[in-house]
C-alpha positions in Angstrom: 55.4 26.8 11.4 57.2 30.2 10.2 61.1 30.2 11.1 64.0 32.4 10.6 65.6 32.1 7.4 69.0 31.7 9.5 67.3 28.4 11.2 67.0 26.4 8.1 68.5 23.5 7.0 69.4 21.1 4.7 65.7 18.5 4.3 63.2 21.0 5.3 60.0 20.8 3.5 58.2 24.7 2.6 55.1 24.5 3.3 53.6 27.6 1.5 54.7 29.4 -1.7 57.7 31.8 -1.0 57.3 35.0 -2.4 59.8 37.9 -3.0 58.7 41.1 -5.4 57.9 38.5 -8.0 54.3 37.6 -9.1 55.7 33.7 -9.5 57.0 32.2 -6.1 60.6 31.7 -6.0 60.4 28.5 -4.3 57.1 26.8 -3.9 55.1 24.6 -1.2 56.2 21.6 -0.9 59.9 22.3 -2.1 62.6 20.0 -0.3 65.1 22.8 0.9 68.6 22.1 -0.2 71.4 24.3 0.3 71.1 26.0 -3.0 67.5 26.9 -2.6 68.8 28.5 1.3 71.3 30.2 -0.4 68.5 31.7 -2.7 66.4 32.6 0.5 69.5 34.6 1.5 70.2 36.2 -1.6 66.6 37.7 -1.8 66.8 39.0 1.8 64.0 36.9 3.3 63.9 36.9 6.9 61.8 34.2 7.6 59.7 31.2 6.0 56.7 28.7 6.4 57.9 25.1 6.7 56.7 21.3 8.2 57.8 20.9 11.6 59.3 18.0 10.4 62.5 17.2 7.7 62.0 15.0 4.9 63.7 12.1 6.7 60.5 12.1 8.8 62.8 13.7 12.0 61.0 16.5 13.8 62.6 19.9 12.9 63.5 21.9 16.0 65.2 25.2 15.8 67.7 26.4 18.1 66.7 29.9 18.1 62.5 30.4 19.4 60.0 29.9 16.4 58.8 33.5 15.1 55.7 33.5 17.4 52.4 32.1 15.5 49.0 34.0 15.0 47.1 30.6 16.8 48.4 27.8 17.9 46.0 24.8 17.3 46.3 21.3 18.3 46.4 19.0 14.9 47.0 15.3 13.6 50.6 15.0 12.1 49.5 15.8 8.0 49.6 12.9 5.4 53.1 13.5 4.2 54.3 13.4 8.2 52.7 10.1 8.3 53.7 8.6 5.4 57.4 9.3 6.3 57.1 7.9 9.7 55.5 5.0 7.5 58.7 5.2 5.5 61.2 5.4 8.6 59.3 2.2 10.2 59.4 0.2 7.1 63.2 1.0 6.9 63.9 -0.2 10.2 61.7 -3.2 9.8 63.7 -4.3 6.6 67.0 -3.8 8.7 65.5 -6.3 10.9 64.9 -8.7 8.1 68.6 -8.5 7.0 69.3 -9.4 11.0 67.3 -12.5 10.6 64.6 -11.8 11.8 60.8 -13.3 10.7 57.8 -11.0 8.9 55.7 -9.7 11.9 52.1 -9.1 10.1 51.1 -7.0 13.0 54.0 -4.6 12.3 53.4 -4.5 8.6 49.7 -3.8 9.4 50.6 -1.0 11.7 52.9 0.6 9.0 50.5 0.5 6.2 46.8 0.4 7.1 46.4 3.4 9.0 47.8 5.9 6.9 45.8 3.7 3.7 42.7 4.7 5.1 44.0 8.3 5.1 44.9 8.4 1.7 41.6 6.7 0.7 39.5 9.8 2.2 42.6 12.3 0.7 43.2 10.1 -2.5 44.9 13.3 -4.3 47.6 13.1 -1.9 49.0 10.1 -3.0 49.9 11.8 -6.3 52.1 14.2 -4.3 54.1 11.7 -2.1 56.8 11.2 -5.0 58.1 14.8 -4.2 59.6 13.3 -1.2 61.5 10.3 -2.6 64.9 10.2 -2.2 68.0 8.4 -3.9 69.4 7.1 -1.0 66.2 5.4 0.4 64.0 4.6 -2.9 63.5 1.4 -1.6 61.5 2.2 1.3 59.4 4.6 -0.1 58.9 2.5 -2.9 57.7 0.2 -0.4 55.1 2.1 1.4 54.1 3.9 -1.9 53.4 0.6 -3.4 51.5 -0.3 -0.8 49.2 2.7 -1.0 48.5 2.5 -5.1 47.8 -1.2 -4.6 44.9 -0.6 -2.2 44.0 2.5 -4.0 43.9 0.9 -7.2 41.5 -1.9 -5.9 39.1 0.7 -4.7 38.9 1.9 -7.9 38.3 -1.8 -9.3 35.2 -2.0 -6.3 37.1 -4.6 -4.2 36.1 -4.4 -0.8 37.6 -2.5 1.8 39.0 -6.1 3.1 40.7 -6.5 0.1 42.0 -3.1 -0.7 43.9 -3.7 3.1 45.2 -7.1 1.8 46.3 -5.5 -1.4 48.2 -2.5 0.3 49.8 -5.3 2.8 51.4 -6.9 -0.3 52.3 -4.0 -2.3 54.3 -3.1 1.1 55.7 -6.7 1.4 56.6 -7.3 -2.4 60.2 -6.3 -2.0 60.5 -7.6 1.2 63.0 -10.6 -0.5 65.4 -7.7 -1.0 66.6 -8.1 2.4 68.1 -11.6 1.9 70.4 -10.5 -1.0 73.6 -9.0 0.0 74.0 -5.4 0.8 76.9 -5.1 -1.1 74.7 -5.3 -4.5 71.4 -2.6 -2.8 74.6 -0.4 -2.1 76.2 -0.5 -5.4 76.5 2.7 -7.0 77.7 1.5 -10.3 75.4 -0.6 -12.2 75.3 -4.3 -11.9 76.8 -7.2 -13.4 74.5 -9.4 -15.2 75.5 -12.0 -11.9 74.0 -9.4 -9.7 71.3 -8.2 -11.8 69.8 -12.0 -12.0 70.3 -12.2 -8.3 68.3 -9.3 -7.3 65.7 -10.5 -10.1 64.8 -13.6 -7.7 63.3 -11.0 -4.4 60.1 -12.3 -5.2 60.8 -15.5 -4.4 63.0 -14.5 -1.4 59.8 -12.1 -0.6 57.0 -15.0 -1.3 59.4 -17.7 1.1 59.5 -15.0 3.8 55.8 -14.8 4.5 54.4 -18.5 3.0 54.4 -20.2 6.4 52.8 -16.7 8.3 48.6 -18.1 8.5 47.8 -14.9 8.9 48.8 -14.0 5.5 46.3 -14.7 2.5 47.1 -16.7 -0.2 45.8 -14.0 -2.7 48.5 -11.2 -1.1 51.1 -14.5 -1.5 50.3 -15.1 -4.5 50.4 -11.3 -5.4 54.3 -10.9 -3.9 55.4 -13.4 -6.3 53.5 -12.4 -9.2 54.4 -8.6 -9.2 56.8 -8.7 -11.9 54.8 -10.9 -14.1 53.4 -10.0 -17.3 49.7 -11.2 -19.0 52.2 -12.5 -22.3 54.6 -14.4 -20.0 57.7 -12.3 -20.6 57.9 -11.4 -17.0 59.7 -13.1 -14.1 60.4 -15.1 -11.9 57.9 -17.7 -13.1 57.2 -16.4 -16.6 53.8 -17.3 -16.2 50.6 -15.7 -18.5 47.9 -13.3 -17.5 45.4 -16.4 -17.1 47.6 -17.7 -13.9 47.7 -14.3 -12.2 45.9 -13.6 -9.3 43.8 -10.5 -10.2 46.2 -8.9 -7.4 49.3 -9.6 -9.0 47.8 -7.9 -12.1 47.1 -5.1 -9.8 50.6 -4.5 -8.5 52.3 -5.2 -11.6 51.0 -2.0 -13.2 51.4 0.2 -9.8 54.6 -1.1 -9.1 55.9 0.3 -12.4 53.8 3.5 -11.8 55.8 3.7 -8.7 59.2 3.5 -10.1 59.0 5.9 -13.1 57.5 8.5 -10.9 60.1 8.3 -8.0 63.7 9.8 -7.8 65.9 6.3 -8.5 69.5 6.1 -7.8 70.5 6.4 -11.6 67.0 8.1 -12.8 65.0 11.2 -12.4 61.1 11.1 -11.7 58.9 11.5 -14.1 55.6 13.5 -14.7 53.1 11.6 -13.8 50.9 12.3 -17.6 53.8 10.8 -19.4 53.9 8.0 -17.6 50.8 7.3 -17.4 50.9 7.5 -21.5 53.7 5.2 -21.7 52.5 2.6 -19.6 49.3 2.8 -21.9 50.9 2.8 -24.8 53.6 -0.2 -23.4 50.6 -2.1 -21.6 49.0 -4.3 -24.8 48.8 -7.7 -23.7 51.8 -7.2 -20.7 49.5 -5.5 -18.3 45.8 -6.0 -17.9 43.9 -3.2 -19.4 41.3 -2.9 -16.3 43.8 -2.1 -13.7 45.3 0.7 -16.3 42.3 1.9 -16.9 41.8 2.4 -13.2 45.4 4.1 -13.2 44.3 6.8 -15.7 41.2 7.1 -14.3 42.7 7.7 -10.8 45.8 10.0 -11.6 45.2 11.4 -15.2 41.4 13.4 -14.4 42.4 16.8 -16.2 39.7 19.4 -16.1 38.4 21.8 -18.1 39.9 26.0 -16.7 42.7 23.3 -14.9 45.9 25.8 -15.7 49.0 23.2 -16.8 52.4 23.3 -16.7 54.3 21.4 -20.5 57.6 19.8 -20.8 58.8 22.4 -22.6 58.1 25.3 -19.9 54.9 26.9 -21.1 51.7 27.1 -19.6 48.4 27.2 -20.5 44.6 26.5 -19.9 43.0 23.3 -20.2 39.7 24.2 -23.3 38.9 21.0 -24.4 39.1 17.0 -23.1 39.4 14.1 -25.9 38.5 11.3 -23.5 40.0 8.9 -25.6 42.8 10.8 -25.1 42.7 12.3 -21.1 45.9 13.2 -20.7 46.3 14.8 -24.3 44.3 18.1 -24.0 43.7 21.1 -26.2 45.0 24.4 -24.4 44.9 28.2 -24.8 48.9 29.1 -24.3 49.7 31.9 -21.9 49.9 34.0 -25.1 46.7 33.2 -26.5 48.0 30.8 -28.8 45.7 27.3 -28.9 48.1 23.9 -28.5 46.6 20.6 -29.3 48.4 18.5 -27.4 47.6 15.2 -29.4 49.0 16.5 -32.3 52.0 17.6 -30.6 53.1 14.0 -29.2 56.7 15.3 -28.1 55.1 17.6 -24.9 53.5 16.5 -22.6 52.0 17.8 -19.6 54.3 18.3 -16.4 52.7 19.2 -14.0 49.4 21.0 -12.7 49.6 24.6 -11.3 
């Protein structure tokens, strides 16, 4: 919806490139609006913008003043990103129940996650834009949900069937479910933890796995998953420390999504990162701690860079995708915005950003 300037606020998502006498937008889609960028809005005299009818804490966004009058008014399904934060917002208050004491309801967790799975598996290149919306504050939760979605997205890729990828997106949601039996006092903790504390919130899979073992409506492979996640294939994981030849195939699956998850979300004491470089460093990391199918599927499924694909680098400069080593997908050879030819695998210290 297009809304005066004056109207916005703080958590607003643009929805389309904003534009002044520049050739470059200003802001572009999918920017979270903070005060700054408003300010900027100001400064450039713009009287009014396109943005979600809802704020990125998934609360509808409702002017005060009337909404600059649109050219058609159709009737539409909320969009993937609405979904997903109502997802997010249901999963927060379903943890808060947890901390009450209360028990795993599968039908809630179901409701949370499936439906908007099957919409990321017909729209999979949305699920590489969800990070965006991440915030500090509530990492866990979106963590969460997002975990969800890569696990189930990441057995399609593997050809499980659509029963399994369900199962697998139900325990990437319920993985860190165990966080809600340790005390508050550590999740809120804005300095960093004591070793005391760190070991504590190192036994959630446990906590997670003991929450759902009794529930018979809960497989044993998405049980066996939730305490698995942080395992490794050379048994320097936790909390069993067991090898890649006693992991479920699904706990081999959310290990390496759950740490795709985390390096390319906003933490409370880290940035996100681009998706190419971490995709390159859980390659390069993954020998013999990750197994190499499910990372495989992982590049396959997030680093796909084509040829005429126009890229953003790490160090600013853009350029054009010319040529693909496929050893080597996320390390391509482009033609600079001054002509110039960069071979990225020669150049190990960029990397690509992001696309434009």
């Amino acid at each position: 919806m297009r809304v005066r300037t004056s109207q916005l606020q703080e958590g607003c998502i643009v929805s389309n490139d904003v534009f002044s006498l520049t050739n470059k937008p200003i802001i572009p889609k999918k920017t979270v609006l903070s005060t700054e960028h408003i300010q900027v809005l100001h400064a450039f005299l713009l009287q009014d913008v396109q943005v979600e009818s809802f704020l990125i804490n998934g609360d509808p966004f409702t002017p005060t003043e009337q909404i600059i009058e649109e050219i058609e008014v159709i009737e539409e399904k909320n969009t993937i990103v609405e979904d997903y934060l109502k997802s997010v917002t249901q999963y927060k208050q379903l943890f808060s129940s947890w901390q009450a004491g209360a028990l795993v309801d599968i039908a809630k967790v179901r409701q949370i996650i499936i439906p908007l799975f099957k919409r990321i598996l017909d729209q999979p290149d949305e699920l590489s834009t969800l990070n965006r919306y991440t915030s500090r504050e509530d990492y866990m939760y979106h963590h969460s949900v997002t975990l969800g979605l890569l696990s189930g997205y990441l057995g399609s890729k593997l050809q499980y069937s659509e029963s399994e990828c369900y199962h697998l997106a139900i325990a990437g949601l319920l993985c860190d479910c165990g966080m809600a039996k340790i005390d508050s006092k550590i999740l809120l903790k804005n300095s960093s933890l004591t070793l005391t504390e760190y070991n504590e919130v190192k036994k959630h899979p446990l906590y997670s796995y003991r929450m759902i073992e009794k529930i018979p409506l809960v497989k044993d492979s998405v049980k066996l998953a939730v305490i698995q996640h942080h395992e490794r294939m050379d048994g320097t994981g936790y909390i069993l420390g067991i090898t890649g030849e006693k992991m479920h195939p699904f706990g081999k699956i959310i290990a390496v999504a759950d740490v795709y998850s985390a390096m390319t979300s906003d933490r409370p004491y880290s940035n996100r990162q681009s998706h190419f470089k971490v995709l390159e460093e859980i390659k390069r990391d993954s020998f013999g701690k990750f197994d190499m199918k499910v990372v495989d599927a992982l590049t396959t499924g997030f680093g796909q860079i084509n040829i005429g694909l126009k890229v953003k680098l790490s160090d600013g400069q853009t350029g054009e995708v010319m040529f693909i080593d496929h050893s080597q997908p996320t390390r391509p050879l482009l033609k600079l915005s001054d002509n110039e030819f960069l071979d990225l695998r020669e150049k190990r210290d960029i990397y690509i950003n992001e696309i434009i």
